[in-house]
C-alpha positions as CSV (number, residue, x, y, z in Angstrom):
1,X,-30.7,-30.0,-59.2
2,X,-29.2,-32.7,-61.7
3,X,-31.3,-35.6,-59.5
4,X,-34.5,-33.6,-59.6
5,X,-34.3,-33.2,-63.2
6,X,-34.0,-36.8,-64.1
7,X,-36.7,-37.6,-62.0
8,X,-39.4,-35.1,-63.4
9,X,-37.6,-36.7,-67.0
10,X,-38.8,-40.0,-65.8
11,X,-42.7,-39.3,-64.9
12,X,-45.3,-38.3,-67.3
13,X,-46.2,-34.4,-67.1
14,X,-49.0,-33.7,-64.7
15,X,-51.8,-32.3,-66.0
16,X,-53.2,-28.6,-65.3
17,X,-55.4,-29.4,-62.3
18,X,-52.1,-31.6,-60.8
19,X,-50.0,-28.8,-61.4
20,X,-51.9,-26.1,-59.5
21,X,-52.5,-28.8,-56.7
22,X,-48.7,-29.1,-56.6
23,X,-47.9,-25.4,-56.3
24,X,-50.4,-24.8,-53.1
25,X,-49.2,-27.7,-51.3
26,X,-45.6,-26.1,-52.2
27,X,-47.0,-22.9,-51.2
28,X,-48.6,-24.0,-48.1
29,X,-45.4,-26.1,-46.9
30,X,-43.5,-23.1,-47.5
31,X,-45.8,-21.4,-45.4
32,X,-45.6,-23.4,-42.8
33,X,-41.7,-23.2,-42.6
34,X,-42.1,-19.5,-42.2
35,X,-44.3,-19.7,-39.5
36,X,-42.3,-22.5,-37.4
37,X,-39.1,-20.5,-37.8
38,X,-38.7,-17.0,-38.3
39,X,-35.5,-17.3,-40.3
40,X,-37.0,-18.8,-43.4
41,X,-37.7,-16.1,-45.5
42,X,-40.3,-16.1,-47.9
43,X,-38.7,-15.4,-51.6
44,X,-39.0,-11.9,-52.1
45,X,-39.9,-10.4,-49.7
46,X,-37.2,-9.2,-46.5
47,X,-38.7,-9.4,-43.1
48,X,-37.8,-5.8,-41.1
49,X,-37.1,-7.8,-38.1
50,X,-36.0,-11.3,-37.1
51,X,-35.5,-13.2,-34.2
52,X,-32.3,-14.7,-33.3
53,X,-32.4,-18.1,-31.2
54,X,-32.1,-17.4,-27.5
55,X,-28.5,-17.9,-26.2
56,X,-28.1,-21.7,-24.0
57,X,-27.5,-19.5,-20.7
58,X,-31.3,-17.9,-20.9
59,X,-32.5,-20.7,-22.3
60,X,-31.6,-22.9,-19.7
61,X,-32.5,-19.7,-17.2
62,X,-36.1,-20.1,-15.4
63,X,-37.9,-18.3,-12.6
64,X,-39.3,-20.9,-10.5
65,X,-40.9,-18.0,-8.3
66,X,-42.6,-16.2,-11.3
67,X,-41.1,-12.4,-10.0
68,X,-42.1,-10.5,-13.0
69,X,-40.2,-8.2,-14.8
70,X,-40.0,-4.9,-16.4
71,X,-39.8,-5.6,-20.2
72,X,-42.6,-2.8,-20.8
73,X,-40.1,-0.2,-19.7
74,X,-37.7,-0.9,-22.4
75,X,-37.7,0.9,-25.3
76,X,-37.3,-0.6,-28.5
77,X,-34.8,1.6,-31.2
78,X,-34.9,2.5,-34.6
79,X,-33.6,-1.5,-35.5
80,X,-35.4,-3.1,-32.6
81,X,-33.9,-4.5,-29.7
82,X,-30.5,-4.1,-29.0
83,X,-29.1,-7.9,-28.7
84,X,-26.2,-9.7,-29.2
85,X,-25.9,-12.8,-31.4
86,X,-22.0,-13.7,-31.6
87,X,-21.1,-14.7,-28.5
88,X,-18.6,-14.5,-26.4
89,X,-19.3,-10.5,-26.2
90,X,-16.2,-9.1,-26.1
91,X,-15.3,-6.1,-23.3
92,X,-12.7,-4.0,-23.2
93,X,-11.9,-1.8,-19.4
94,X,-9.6,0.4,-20.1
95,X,-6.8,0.6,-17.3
96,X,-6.8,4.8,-16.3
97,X,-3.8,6.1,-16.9
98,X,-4.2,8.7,-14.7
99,X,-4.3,6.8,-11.3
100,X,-1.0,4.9,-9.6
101,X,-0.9,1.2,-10.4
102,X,-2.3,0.1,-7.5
103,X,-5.4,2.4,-8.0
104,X,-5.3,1.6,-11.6
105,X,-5.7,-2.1,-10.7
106,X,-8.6,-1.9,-8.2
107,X,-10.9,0.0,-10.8
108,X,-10.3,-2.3,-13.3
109,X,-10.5,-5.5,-10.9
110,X,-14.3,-3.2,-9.5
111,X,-15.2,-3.3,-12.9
112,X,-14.3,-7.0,-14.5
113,X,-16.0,-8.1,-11.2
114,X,-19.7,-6.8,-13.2
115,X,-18.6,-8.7,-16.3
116,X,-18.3,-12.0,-14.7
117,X,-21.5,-11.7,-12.8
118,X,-23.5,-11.1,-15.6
119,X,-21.6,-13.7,-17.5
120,X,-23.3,-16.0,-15.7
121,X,-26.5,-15.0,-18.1
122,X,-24.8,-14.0,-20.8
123,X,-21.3,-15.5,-22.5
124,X,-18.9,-12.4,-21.9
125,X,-14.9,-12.4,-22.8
126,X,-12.9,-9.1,-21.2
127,X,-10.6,-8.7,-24.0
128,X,-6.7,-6.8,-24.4
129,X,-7.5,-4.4,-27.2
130,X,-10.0,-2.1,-27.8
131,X,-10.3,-2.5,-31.5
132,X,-12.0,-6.0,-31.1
133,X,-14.6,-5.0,-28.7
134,X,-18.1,-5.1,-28.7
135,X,-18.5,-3.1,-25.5
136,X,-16.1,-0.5,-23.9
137,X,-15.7,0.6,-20.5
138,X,-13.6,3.8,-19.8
139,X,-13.1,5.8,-16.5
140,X,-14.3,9.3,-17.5
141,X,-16.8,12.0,-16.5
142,X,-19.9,11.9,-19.1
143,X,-21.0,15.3,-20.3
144,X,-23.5,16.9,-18.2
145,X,-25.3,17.5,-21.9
146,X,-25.2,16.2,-25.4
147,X,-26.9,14.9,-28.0
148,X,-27.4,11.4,-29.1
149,X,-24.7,10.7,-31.9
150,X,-25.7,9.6,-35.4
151,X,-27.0,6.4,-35.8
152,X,-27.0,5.5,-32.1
153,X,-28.5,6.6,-28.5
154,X,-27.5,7.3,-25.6
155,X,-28.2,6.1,-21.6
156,X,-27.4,8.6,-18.6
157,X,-27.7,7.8,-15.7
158,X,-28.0,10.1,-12.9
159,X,-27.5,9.6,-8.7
160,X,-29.3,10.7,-6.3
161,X,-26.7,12.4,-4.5
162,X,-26.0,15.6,-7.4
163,X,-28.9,15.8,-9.8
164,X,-27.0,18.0,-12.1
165,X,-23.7,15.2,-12.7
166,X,-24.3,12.3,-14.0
167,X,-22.6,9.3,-12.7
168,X,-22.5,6.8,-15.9
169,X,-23.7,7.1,-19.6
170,X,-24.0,4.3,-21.9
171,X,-23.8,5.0,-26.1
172,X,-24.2,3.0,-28.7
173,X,-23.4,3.2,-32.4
174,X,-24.3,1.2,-35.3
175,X,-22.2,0.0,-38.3
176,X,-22.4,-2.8,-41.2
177,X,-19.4,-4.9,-42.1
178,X,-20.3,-7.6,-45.1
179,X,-23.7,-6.0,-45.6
180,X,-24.7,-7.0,-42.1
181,X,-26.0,-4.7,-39.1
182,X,-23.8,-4.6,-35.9
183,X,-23.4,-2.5,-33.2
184,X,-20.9,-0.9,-30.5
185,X,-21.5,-0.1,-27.0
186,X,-19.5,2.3,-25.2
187,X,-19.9,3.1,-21.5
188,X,-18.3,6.3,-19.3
189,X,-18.1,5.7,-16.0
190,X,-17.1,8.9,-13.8
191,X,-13.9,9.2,-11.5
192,X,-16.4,10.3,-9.0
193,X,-18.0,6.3,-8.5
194,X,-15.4,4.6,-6.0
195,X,-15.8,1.1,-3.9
196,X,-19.6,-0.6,-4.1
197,X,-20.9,2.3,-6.4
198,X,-18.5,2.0,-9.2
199,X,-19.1,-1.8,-8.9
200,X,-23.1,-1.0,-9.0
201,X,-22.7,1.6,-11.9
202,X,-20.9,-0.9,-14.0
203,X,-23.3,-3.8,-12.9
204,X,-26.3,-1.0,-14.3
205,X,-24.6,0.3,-17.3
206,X,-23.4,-3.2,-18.5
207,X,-26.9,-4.4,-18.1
208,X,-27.8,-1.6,-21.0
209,X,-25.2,-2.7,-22.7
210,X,-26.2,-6.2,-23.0
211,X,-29.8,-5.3,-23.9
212,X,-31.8,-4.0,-21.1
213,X,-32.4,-0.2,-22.8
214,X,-34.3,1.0,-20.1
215,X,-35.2,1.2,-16.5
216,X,-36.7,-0.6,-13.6
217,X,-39.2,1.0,-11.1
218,X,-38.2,-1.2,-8.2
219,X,-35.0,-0.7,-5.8
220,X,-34.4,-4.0,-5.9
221,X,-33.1,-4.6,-9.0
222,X,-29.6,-4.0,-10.9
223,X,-31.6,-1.6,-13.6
224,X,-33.2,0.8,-11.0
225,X,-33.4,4.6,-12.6
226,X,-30.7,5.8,-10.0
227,X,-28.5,5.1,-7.3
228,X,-29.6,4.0,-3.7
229,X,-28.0,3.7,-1.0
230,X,-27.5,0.0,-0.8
231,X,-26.8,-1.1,-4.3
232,X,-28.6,-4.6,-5.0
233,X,-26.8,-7.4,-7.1
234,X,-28.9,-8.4,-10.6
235,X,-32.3,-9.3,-9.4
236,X,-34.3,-12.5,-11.1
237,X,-36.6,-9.8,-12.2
238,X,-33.3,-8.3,-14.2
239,X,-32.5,-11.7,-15.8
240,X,-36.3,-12.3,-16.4
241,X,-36.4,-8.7,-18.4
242,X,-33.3,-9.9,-20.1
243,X,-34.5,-13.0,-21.5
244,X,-37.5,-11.4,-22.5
245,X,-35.5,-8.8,-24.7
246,X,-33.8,-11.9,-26.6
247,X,-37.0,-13.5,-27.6
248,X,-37.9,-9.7,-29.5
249,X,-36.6,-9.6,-33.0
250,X,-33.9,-7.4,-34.2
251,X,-32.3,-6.2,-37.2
252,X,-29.0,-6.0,-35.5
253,X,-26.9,-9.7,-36.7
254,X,-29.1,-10.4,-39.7
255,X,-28.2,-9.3,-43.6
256,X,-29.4,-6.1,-44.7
């Protein structure tokens, strides 16, 4: 400020018409700034929404095949889309204490197998203590009812084989810490999901999770609105719908 002073010291003081002429192209510049990049913010005014820059692994990520996706099925929330911008995401799977250790350890190797696959779009870390994750995966029944808790939603998902029990559900809640909005992801998985379906459940639930908030049509893809028979592995129409959701703005990571 001390430089810009001198300078305006040094000059002769621009007449009216100069003046106003000065403040448009000012004006207009600043215009401009807002429209290249969504994070300048005009002064005074507080966007609802912004976008965050995509992360390096979708923006390096292209569909040389053009497979579509499914972006129109997911539902936006009451703070947009629901994506991450600190990354590594942190996951917590909790080891069940209820199974031998051998048990214990296949569940927990089932489920870190998800995380790494979509890892590969996303940076995921599977982290020791529950207190420091983003997402967390326990093995437990979800309740055949219930209502959406405050501030959040929730995702159930239901097989084919029992209508009436759901296999998974997926929660989120929202909080601020230093005036800025975050949110929590919790996911049940149920006892009931052994071998290739607890590893497609996670695969499904985690891809809510990290954005997806809502449901494929086609069999062929991770996101499919239930369980089949063969489960597939993430789809390029999955990845495409992913990449889609992080170039939607948010108010989740941004200063309230």
């Amino acid at each position: 400020m001390g430089t810009e002073q001198k300078y305006y010291n040094r000059n002769p003081k621009p007449n009216i018409p100069t003046r106003i002429f000065i403040f448009l192209g000012i004006l207009s510049t600043t215009w401009l700034l807002v429209v290249i990049n969504s994070q300048f913010i005009v002064v005074g005014q507080t966007p609802s929404t912004l976008t965050h820059p995509l992360p390096s692994t979708l923006m390096r990520w292209q569909d040389v095949k053009n497979s579509g996706d499914y972006f129109d099925a997911v539902k936006p929330t009451e703070v947009g889309y629901l994506v991450w911008s600190n990354f590594p995401v942190k996951v917590y799977i909790e080891t069940p204490k209820n199974l031998n250790k051998n048990q214990a350890s296949t569940w927990v190797n089932a489920v870190s197998s998800t995380v790494q696959e979509w890892n590969t779009y996303l940076p995921l870390q599977i982290v020791e203590q529950s207190e420091s994750a983003d997402i967390t995966i326990l093995r437990k029944a979800p309740p055949l009812q219930g209502n959406p808790p405050k501030l959040g939603g929730t995702e159930a998902d239901t097989a084919h084989f029992s209508p009436r029990a759901r296999s998974a559900q997926t929660t989120y809640n929202l909080y601020t810490k230093n005036n800025i909005l975050y949110h929590r992801f919790s996911i049940l998985l149920s006892p009931s999901q052994t071998g290739e379906y607890l590893i497609a459940a996670a695969r499904h639930e985690l891809g809510h999770a990290l954005g997806i908030w809502g449901h494929s049509p086609l069999q062929s893809d991770a996101l499919y609105f239930s369980q089949v028979r063969n489960p597939p592995l993430i789809s390029t129409r999955d990845v495409n719908t992913l990449k889609k959701v992080y170039e939607q703005p948010t108010k989740l990571g941004w200063q309230k």
